[in-house]
N, C-alpha and C positions, 0 to 999 in steps of 0.2 A: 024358404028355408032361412031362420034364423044367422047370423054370422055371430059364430063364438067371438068374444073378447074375453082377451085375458085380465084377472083384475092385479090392479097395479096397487102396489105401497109407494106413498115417497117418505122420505128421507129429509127434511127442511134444517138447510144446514144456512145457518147468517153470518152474518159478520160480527163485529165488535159490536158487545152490547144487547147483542139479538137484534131482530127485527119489529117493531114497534107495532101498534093498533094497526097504521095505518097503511102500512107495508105489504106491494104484494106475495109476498111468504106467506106473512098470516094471514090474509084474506082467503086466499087459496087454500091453508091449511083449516080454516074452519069451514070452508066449501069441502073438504076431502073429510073431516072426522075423523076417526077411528084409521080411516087408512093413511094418515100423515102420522109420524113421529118426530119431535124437533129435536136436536140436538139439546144435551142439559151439560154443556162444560162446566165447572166453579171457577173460570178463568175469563169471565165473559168482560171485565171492561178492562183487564190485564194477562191477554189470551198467549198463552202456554200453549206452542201445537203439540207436543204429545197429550197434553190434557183434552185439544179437541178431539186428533183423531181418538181418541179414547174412547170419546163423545160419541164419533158415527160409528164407533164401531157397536158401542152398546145401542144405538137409535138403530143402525143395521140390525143387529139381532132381535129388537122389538118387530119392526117392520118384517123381517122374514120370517118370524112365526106367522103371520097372516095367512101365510098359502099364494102369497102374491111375487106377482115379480115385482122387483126394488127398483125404482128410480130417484137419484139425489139429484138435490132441487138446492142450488148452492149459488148462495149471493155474496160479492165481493170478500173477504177474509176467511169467508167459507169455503172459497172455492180451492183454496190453498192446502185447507184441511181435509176437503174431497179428495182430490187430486195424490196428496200424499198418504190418504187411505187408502183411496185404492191401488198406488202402487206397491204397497203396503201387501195387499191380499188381493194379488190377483185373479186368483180361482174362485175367485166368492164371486155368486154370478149375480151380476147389475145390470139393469135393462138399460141402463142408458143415464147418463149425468149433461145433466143443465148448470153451467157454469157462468153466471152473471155476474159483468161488470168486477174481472178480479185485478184486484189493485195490483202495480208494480212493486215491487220491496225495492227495487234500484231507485226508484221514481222521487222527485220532489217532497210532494205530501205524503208518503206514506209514514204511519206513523210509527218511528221507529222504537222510542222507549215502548213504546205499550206494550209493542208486537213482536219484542226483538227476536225472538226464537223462530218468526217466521222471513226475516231476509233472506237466511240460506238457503229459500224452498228455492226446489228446481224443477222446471216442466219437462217430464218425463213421457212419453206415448203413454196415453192411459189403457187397461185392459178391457174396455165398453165402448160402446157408439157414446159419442159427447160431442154437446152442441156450445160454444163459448157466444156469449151474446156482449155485446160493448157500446159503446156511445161512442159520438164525435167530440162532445164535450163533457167527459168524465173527468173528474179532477182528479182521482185518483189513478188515474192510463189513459196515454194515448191513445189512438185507433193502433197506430204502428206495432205497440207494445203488444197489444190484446192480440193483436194478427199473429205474432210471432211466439205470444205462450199457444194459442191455437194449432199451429203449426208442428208445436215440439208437444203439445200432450197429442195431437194427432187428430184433431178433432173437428169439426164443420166451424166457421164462422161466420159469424150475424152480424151486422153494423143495425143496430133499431135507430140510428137518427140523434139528434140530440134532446139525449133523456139524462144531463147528469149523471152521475151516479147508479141509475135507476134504483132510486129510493124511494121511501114516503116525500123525500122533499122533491122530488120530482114528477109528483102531484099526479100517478099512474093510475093510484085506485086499483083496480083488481087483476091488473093489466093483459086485456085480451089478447093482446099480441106474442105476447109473451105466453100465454096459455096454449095458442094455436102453435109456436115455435116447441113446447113441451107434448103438445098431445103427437104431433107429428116424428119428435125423436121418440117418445112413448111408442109408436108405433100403432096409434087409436086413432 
């Protein structure tokens, strides 16, 4: 007997600037096709979060015409934008959010001119199964930091080691671990 699977959409939500060639968002996102939709903010290297969530919320609507369940797939500054989407709309049903490497707005480096509209964010219990994945050596959050938005959006936490930022500068390529951490919150 065949095992149904459900088929998924994600949701590719970045950071500042979007995510580059070499990033695995987009890698991922041209392995998914048609079933990825990226976020298109006009605030992308001076991000406005009502402008993102804006963003997922129109990339949400792309993605849920599919027939599919919606999974967001959210890398550092994105994750911010996630997170206060979907407490946003709770009832909008989400298989589940992968929340990588999201910076502190209290923290050191974060970049406050650029992004000033996002220090206020507050990690709230999200309304979905959510996995936050982090580094030992992120420069944008500590382990501590990351444990503790975890904690308050309610959600599972991953240390992957030290991977930077988990960016293209930290040289992932496609990143299968990261793939195996999303197909497992996916429920695949």
């Amino acid at each position: 007997m065949k095992r149904w699977q459900a088929v998924v959409a994600y949701v590719i939500i970045p950071g500042i600037d979007g995510s580059d060639g070499q990033h695995w968002q987009t890698l991922w996102e041209r392995q998914w096709g048609t079933s990825a939709v990226r976020i298109s903010p006009a605030s992308w290297s001076d991000p406005d979060l009502d402008d993102w969530v804006d963003a997922v919320q129109a990339a949400y609507g792309d993605a849920s015409r599919q027939d599919s369940r919606v999974v967001l797939v959210a890398h550092s500054l994105g994750c911010w934008a996630a997170s206060t989407w979907l407490n946003k709309n709770p009832s909008s049903p989400v298989g589940g959010a992968l929340l990588v490497a999201p910076p502190d707005p209290h923290g050191p480096a974060f970049p406050r001119q650029a992004a000033a509209t996002f220090i206020e964010v507050d990690a709230q219990p999200l309304p979905c199964p959510a996995l936050v994945v982090g580094s030992t050596n992120d420069p944008y959050c500590t382990p501590e930091a990351a444990v503790d938005f975890a904690a308050r959006w309610e959600a599972r936490w991953h240390l992957a080691g030290a991977c930077g930022h988990i960016n293209s500068a930290s040289g992932l390529g496609p990143w299968l671990h990261g793939r195996e951490l999303l197909d497992a919150l996916a429920g695949q």
